[in-house]
C-alpha positions in Angstrom: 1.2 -23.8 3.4 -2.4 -25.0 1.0 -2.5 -27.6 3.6 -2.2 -25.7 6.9 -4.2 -22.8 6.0 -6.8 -23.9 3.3 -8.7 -21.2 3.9 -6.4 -18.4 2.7 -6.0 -17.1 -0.9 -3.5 -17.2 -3.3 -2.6 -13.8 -2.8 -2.8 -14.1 1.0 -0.4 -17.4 1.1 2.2 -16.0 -1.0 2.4 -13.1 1.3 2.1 -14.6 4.6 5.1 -17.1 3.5 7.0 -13.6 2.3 7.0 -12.1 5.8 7.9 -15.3 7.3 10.4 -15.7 4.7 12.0 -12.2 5.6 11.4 -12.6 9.1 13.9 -15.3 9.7 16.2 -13.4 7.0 16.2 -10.7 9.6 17.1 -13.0 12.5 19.7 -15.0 10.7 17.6 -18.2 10.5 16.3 -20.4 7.9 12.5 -20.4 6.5 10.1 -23.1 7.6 10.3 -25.9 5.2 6.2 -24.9 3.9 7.4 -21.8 2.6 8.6 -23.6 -0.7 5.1 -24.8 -0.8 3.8 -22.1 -1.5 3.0 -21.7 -5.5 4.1 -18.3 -7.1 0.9 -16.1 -7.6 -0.4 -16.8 -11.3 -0.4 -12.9 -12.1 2.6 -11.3 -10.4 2.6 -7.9 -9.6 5.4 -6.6 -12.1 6.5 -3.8 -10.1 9.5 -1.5 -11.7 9.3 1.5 -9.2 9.7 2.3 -5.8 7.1 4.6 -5.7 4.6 1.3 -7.1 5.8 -0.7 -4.6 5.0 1.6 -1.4 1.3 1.8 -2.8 1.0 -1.7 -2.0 2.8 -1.8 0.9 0.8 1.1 2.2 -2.3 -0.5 0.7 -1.9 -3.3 4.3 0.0 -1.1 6.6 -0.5 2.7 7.6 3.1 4.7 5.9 4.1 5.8 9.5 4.9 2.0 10.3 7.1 1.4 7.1 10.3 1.5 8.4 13.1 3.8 6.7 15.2 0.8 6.0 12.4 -0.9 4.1 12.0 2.7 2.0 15.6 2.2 1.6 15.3 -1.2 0.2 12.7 -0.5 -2.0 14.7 2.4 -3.9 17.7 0.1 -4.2 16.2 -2.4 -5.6 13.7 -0.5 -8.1 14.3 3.0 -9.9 12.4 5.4 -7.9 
């Protein structure tokens, strides 16, 4: 992805190629091929909780668009 989109950081890459990632998840498809490109970010975000999560999530998208599902997710994966 460094190579189509020079322009974007780290940070920004790494999340791009996530939502594309779980896009085609959601439609039963395959990633691009330039997602595995994509570095991991040097300092990861070590999140343990739900709750952390959400606040970044809801740091890029207003809480009434987070789906239920995704909420879901979230506490299944990570103690609340």
């Amino acid at each position: 992805m460094s190579s189509r989109a020079p322009g974007l950081s780290p940070f920004l890459q790494s999340y791009v190629s996530a939502m594309v990632e779980e896009s085609a998840y959601q439609k039963s498809q395959m990633p691009p091929p330039w997602v595995r490109d994509v570095p991991p970010l040097d300092t990861p975000f070590n999140i343990t909780a739900a709750a952390a999560a959400m606040a970044v999530v809801t740091r890029y998208f207003d809480e009434s668009q987070v789906k239920v599902k995704i909420r879901l997710a979230l506490e299944e994966f990570l103690a609340p």
